[in-house]
N, C-alpha and C positions, 0 to 999 in steps of 0.2 A: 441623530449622531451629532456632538459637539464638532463644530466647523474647525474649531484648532487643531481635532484628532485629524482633518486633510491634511494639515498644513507638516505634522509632527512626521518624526518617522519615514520607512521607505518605501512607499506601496506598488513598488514591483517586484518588491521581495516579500510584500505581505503576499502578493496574488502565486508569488513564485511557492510559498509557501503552502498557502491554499491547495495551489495543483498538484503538488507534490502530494499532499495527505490524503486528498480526494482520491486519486488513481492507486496510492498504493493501497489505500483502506478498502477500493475497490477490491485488487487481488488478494487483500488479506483474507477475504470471506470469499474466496471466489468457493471452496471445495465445499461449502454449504449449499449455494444453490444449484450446483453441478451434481449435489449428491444424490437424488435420485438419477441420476443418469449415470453416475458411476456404480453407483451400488447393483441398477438392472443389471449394467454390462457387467459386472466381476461376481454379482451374485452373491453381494455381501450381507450379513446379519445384521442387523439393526445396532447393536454392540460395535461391529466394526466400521459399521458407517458412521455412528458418533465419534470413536476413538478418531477417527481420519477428519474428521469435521472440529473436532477440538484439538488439534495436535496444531495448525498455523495461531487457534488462538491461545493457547501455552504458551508456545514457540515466541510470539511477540510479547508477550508478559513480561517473560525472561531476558528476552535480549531490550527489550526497553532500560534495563541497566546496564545493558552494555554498550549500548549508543550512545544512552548520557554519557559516560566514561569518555567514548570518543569523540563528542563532540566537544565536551570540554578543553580534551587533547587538540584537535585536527580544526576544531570548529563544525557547524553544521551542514553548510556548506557543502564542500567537501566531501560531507560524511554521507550527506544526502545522496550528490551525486556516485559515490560508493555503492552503497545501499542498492540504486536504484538501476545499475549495473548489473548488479550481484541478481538480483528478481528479476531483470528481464533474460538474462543471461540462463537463469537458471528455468523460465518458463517456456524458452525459445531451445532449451536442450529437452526437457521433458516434451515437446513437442514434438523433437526427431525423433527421439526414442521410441512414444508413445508407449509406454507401458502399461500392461493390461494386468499388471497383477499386484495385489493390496497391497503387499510389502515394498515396491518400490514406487507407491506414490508417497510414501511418508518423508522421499527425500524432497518432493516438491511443496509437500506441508510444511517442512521446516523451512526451506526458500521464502513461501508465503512469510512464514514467522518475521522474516526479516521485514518485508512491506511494514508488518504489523507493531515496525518497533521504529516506523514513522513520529509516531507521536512524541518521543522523545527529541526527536531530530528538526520537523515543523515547527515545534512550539516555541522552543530557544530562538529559529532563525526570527520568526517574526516577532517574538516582543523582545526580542535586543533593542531594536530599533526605534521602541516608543518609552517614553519616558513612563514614570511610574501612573501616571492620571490617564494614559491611555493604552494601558499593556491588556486592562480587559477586554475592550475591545478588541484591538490587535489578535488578542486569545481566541476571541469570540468570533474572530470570521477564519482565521488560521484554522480553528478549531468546526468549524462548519465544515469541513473538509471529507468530514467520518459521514457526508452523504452520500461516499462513495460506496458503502455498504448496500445501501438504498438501490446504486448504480445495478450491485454486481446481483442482486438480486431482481431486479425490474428483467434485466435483460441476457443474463447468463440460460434460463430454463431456456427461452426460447431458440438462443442460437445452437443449442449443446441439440434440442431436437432437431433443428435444417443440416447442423458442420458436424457434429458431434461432439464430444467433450472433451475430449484430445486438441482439438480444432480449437475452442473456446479459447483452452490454456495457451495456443498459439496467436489466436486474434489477441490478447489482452497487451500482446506485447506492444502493439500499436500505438493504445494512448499512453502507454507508458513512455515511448519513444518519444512520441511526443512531447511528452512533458517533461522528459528528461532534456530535452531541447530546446525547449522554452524556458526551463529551470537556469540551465546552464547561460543564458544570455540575462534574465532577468535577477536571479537571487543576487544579492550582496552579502559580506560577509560584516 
């Protein structure tokens, strides 16, 4: 790594960034490796375990133009700590609920969707900050972020069999809070 890229830039908004993508990219995938644990319990077809497995990554596609939009508007910042509201909010009510039937987890797949439209929101905060000779990199560790995937897969089977899967979508709120708190002292606009 060029020694200038230390010097350039604001790297506690590059890491505020980082954490931000990592945990949300974590719950963006979370209903993939939860999905044989939901599909035993509700008893679903292979068909509606994928629809319910691709419906957060749709969901984030889509609204990835609409974050740009508002970040452009609001800034990312902001938009981040929104966002990141809005997902834990909505994983910490699916928790109460606990709903046991297909049709109403598709309202916490689209919740996911929003984590998933992280990457419009991460990417802007952290290469504002670096001039044009160091936005790749900036990219490039902001963007290491999506090993949050990796996260929710390594260790979601296993908790969903000790808590259950219901449980899972209520631990996640955890580091999310976290990072939502960390975010909020650390990012710059």
């Amino acid at each position: 790594m060029d020694k200038g890229f230390l010097k350039a830039g604001n790297p506690r908004t590059l890491l505020a960034a980082f954490l931000y993508f990592d945990v949300s990219f974590m719950v963006w995938v979370l209903l993939g490796p939860l999905g044989i644990s939901i599909a035993h319990d509700l008893h679903l077809n292979a068909g509606q375990k994928g629809l319910l497995v691709a419906t957060p990554v749709l969901a984030g596609a889509l609204l990835r133009v609409l974050a740009g939009a508002l970040v452009d508007h609001f800034g990312p910042r902001r938009v981040a700590i929104g966002a990141q509201i809005l997902v834990i909010a909505g994983l910490f009510l699916t928790w109460v609920i606990a709903p046991h039937s297909y049709g109403a987890l598709f309202g916490v797949a689209l919740v996911l969707g929003v984590a998933g439209a992280s990457f419009a929101i991460a990417l802007p905060l952290a290469s504002a900050w670096y001039p044009p000779q160091y936005q790749g990199t900036a990219l490039g560790i902001a963007g290491a972020g999506n090993s949050g995937t990796a996260l929710a897969s390594l260790f979601a089977p296993g908790l969903a069999v000790l808590y259950g899967w219901v449980n899972v979508l209520g631990l996640a709120t955890l580091p999310l809070t976290a990072v939502l708190v960390a975010f909020i002292f650390l990012a710059s606009e």
